[in-house]
C-alpha positions in Angstrom: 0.0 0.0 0.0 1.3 3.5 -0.5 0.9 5.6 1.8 0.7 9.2 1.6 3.0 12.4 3.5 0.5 14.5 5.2 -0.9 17.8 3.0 1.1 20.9 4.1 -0.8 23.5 4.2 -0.8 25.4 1.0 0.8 29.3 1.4 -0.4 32.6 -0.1 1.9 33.8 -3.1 0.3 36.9 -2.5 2.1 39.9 -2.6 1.6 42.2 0.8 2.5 45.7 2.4 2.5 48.3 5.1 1.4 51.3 5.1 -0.2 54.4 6.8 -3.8 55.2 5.4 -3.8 58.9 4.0 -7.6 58.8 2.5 -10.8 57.5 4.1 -13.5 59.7 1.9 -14.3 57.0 -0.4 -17.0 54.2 0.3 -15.3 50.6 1.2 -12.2 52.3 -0.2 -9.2 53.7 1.5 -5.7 54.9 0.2 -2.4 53.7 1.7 0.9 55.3 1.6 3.9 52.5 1.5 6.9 53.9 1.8 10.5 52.3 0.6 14.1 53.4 0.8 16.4 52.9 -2.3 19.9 54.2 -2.9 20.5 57.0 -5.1 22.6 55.3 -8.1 25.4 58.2 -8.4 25.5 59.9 -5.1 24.6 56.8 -2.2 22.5 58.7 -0.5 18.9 57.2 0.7 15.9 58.7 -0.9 11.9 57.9 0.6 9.8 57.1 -2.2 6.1 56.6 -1.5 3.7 55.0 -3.5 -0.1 55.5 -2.9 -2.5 52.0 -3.1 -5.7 52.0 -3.7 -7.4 48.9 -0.9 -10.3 47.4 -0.3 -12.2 48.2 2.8 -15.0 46.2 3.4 -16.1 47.2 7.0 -15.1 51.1 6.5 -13.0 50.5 9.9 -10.2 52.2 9.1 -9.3 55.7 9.8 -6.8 58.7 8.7 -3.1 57.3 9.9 -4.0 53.7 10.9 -0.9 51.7 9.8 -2.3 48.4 7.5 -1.4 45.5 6.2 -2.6 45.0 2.4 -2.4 42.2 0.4 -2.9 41.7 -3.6 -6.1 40.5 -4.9 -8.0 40.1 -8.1 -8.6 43.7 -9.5 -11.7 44.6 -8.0 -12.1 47.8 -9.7 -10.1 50.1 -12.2 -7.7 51.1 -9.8 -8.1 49.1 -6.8 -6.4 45.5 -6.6 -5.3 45.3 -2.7 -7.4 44.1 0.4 -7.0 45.6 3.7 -5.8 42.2 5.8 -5.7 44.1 9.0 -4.9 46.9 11.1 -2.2 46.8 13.1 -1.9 50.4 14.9 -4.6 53.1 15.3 -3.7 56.6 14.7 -2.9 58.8 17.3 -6.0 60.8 19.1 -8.8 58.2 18.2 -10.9 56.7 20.8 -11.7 52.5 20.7 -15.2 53.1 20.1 -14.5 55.5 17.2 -17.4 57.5 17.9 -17.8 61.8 18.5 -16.2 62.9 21.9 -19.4 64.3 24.1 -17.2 67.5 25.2 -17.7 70.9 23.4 -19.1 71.1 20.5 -18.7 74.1 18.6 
């Protein structure tokens, strides 16, 4: 009889990335900044580059500054081919409940 190695389980080739959420206006939609360091080619100093995502957000739970994970996905729209996967700091000033402060309101 043959016998058979146990399945492993099968991992995700997706593609993912963190970044800080710069746009929440849009419905189930929210902008991410990733950010990356490369070398200049001539004078070896590091430059920022930032490149803006467009993600899926299916809850609408995420907020101006949250840092995200995204991952690739099928392309869900003209622009937008990433999933927000989770959450993984809240920006700074927001309460857990995510609702109005009661104080003054002016």
């Amino acid at each position: 009889m043959a016998t058979s190695a146990p399945q492993q389980p099968k991992t995700s080739n997706r593609k993912t990335k963190i970044g800080v959420v710069v746009s929440d206006k849009m419905d189930k939609t929210v902008v991410v900044a990733v950010e990356h360091f490369r070398r200049h080619p001539l004078y070896g100093r590091q430059i920022r580059r930032t490149r803006r995502f467009k993600a899926h957000d299916p809850d609408n739970a995420c907020r101006v500054g949250d840092q995200v994970e995204i991952m690739e996905s099928r392309p869900l729209s003209k622009e937008k081919h990433w999933i927000v996967t989770q959450i993984l700091r809240r920006a700074r000033g927001e309460e857990p409940g995510g609702g109005e402060s009661q104080g003054d309101s002016r």
